[in-house]
C-alpha positions as CSV (number, residue, x, y, z in Angstrom):
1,X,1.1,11.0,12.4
2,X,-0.5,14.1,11.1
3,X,-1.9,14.1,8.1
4,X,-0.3,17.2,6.5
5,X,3.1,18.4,5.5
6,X,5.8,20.7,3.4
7,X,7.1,18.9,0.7
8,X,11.1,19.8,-0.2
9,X,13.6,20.0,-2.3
10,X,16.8,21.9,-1.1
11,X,14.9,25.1,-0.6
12,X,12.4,25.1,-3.0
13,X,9.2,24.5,-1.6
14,X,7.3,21.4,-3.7
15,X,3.4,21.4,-5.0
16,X,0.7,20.5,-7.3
17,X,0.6,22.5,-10.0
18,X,-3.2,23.0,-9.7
19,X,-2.6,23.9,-5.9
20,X,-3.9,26.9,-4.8
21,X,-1.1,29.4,-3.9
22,X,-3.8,31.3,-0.9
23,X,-3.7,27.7,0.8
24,X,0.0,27.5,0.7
25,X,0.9,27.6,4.6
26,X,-1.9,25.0,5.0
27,X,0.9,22.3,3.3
28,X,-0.2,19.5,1.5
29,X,-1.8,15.5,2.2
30,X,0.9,13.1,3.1
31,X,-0.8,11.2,0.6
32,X,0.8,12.7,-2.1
33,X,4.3,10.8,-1.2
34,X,2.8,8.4,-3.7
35,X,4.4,10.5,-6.3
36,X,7.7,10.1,-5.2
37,X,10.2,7.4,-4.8
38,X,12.5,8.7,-2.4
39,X,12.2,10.6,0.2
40,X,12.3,11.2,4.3
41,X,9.4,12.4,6.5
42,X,10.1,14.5,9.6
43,X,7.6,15.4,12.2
44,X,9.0,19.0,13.5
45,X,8.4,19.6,17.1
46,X,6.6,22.5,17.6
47,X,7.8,25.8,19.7
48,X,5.6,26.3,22.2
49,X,3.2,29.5,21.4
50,X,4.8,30.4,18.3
51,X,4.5,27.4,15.5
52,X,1.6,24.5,15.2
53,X,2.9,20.9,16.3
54,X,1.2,19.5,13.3
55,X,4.0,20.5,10.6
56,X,5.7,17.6,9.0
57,X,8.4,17.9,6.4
58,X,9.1,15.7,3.1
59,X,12.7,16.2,1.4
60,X,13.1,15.1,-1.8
61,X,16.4,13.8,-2.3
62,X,18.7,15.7,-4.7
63,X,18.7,13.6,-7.0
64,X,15.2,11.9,-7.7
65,X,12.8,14.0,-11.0
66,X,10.3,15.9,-10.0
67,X,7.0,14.5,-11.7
68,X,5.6,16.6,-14.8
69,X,2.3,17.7,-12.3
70,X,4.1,19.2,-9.8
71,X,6.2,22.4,-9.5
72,X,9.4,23.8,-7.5
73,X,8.9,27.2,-6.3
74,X,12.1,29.0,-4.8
75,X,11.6,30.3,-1.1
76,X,12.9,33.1,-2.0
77,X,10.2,34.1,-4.7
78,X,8.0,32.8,-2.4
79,X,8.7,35.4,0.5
80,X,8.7,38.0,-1.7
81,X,5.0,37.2,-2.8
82,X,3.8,36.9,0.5
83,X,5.4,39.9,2.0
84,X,3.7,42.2,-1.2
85,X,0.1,40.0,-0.2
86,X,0.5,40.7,3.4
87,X,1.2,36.9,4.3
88,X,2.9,34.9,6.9
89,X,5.3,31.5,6.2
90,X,7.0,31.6,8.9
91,X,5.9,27.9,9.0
92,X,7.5,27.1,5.9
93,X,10.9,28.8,6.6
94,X,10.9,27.0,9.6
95,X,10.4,23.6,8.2
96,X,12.5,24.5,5.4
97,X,15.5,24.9,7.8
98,X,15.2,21.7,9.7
99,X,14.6,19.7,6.4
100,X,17.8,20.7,4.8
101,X,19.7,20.6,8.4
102,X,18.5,16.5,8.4
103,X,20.3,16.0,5.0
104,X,23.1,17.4,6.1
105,X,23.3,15.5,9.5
106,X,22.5,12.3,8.8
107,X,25.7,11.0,10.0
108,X,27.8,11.7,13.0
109,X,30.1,14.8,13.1
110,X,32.4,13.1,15.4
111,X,33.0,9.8,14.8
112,X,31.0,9.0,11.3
113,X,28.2,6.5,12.8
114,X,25.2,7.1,11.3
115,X,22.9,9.1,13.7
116,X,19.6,7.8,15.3
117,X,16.6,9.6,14.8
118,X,15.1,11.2,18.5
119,X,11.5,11.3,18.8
120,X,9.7,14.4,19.3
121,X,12.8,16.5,18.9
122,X,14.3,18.4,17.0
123,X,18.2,16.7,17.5
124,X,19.9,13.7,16.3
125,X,21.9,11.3,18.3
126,X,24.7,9.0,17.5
127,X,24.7,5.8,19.0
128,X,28.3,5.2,18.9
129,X,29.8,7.6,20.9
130,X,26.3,10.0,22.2
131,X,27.6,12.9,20.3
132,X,24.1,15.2,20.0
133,X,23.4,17.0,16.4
134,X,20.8,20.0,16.9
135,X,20.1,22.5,13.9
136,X,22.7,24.8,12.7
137,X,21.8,28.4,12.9
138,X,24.8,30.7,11.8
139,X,24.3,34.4,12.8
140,X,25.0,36.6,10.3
141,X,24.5,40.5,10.2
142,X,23.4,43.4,8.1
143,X,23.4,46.7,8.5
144,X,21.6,49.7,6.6
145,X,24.2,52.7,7.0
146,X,23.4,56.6,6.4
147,X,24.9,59.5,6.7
148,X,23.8,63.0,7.7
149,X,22.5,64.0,4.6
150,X,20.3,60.8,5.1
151,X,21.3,59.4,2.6
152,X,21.9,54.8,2.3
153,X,25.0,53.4,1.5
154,X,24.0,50.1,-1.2
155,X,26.6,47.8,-2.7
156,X,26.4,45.5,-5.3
157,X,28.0,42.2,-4.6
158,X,30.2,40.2,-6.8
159,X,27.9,37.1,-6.0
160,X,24.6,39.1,-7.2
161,X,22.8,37.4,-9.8
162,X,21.2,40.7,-10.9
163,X,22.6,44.5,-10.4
164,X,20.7,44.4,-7.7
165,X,22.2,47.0,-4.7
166,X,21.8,45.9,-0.9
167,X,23.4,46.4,2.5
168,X,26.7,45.3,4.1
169,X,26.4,41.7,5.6
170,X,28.4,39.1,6.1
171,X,29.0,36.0,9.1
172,X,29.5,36.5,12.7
173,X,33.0,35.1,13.6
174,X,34.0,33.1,16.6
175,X,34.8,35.3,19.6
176,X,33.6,38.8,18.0
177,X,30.3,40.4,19.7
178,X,27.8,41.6,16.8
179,X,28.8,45.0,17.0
180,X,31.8,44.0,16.2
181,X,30.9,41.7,13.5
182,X,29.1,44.9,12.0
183,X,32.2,47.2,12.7
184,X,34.4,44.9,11.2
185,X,32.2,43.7,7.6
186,X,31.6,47.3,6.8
187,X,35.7,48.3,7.4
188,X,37.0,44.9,5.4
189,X,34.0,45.4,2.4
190,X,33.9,49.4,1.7
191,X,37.0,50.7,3.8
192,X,35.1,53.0,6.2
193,X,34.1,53.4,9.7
194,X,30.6,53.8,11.7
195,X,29.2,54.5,14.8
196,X,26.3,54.4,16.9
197,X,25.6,50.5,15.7
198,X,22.1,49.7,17.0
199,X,20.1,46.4,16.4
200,X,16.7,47.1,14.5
201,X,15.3,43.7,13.4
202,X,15.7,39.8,13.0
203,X,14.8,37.4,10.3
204,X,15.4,33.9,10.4
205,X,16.9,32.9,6.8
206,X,16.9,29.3,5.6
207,X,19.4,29.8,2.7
208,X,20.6,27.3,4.2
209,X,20.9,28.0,8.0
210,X,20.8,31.3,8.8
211,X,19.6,34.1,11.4
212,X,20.0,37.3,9.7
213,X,20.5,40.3,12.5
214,X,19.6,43.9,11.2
215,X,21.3,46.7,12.4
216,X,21.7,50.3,11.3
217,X,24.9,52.5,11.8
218,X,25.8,56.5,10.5
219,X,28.7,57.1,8.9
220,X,32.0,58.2,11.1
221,X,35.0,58.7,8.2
222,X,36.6,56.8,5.6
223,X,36.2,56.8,1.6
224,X,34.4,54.2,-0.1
225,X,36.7,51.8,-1.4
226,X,34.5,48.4,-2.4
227,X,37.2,44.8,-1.8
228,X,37.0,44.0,-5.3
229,X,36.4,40.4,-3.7
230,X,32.9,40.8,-3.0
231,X,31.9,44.3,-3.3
232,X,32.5,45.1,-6.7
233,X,30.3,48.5,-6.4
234,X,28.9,50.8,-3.5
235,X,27.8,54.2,-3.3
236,X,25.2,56.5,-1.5
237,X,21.8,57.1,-2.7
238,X,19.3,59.5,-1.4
239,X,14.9,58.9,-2.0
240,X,15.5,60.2,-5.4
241,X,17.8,58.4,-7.2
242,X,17.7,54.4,-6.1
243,X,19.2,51.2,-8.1
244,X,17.6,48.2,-8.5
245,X,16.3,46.8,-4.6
246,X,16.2,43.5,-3.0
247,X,13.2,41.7,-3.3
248,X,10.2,41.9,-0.9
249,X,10.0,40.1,2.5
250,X,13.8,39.8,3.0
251,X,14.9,41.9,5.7
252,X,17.2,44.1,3.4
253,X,14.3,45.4,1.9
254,X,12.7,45.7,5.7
255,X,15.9,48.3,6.2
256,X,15.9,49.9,3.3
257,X,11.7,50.4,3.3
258,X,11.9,51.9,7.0
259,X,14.9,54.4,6.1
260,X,12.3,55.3,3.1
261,X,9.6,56.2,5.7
262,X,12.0,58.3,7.5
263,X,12.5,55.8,11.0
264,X,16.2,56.4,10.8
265,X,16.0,60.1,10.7
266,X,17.4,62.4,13.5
């Protein structure tokens, strides 16, 4: 087995505290299991031209203490620094994904046996009745919306932890096209209608199994009117007077940074 891996808990990403942040995408020894009592080691299968065959994953179970010379750092925060240093952990989101996806689906979906590992692969199998367990990836959309003032439509969601403003999103349903999906989010959220809905941008989102699809839209009719389940606030903001933004590296801020150079303009 290779020699190096991401160490995991849920979606923090797990290190030394002495380790140095610029080798981050490099992971760590396997060695450093030693630390730990329980956990699970994954060799991820590589996709061919795009990640390295050598990543392994560690997960941490829930429930075991983290020792007092390590330290948990959030994905999220850690996007954010690598998108403002011009980085790349793709890796890590990847490995992320699958290691939370093998907690989750350690036992059969169908009839509760518990699921044999498949070499080499990225899927489980159960041995009682062959049922097949591959990663869950659940599309979801969001779209930056303007209007032809150019101003950005931003709402703050119920769910926010901050006062943080960001785009329209929400979960592709069974049966609906994206488009749709987009159409539909935006009427049931801020009660108002858009056209010319065009895809700009993916981002694969480990929080926990996501594929986040960008699109942008203009405004067609309708008055703002936020749910009051999960919108609590929207409004439109031109260049001049913005809230508080999403972080860097999520693909939010990947929107809301290319209406701010002017690509949505016509």
């Amino acid at each position: 087995m290779d020699k190096r891996a991401f160490f995991f808990q849920g979606d923090a990403l797990l290190m030394p505290a002495d380790f140095p942040g610029s080798q981050i995408d490099n992971g760590l020894s396997l060695e450093l299991i030693n630390d730990f009592n329980h956990f699970e080691i994954f060799k991820i299968p590589a996709i061919k031209g795009i990640t390295p065959s050598f990543i392994n994953t560690v997960s941490i179970l829930a429930e075991t203490d983290i020792p007092d010379n390590w330290k948990k750092i959030p994905l999220r925060q850690l996007l954010a620094g690598s998108a403002a240093n011009g980085g790349n952990i793709d890796n890590i989101i990847r490995a992320c994904h699958i290691a939370q996806w093998r907690l989750d689906s350690r036992y059969c979906g169908t009839c509760g046996t518990k699921n044999n590992e498949v070499s080499a692969q990225a899927y489980r199998l159960c041995p009682n009745c062959g049922r097949l367990e591959f990663p869950r990836i659940c599309p979801a959309i969001i779209v930056l919306i303007n209007d032809s003032k150019d101003r950005i439509l931003l709402a703050h969601n119920i769910n926010f932890k901050t006062r943080v403003y960001s785009h329209i999103s929400g979960f592709n349903e069974a049966g609906e096209t994206l488009e749709e999906t987009v159409a539909r989010e935006v009427r049931e959220e801020i009660n108002i209608e858009i056209c010319d809905i065009t895809y700009v941008k993916s981002q694969a989102w480990p929080f926990p199994n996501s594929l986040m699809l960008g699109f942008k839209a203009r405004y067609l009719s309708g008055t703002i009117k936020p749910d009051g389940i999960e919108i609590e606030d929207a409004s439109w903001f031109d260049r001049d007077n913005l809230p508080e933004l999403p972080g860097l590296g999520s693909l939010s801020r990947v929107l809301i940074d290319s209406w701010l150079s002017g690509a949505f303009k016509k």
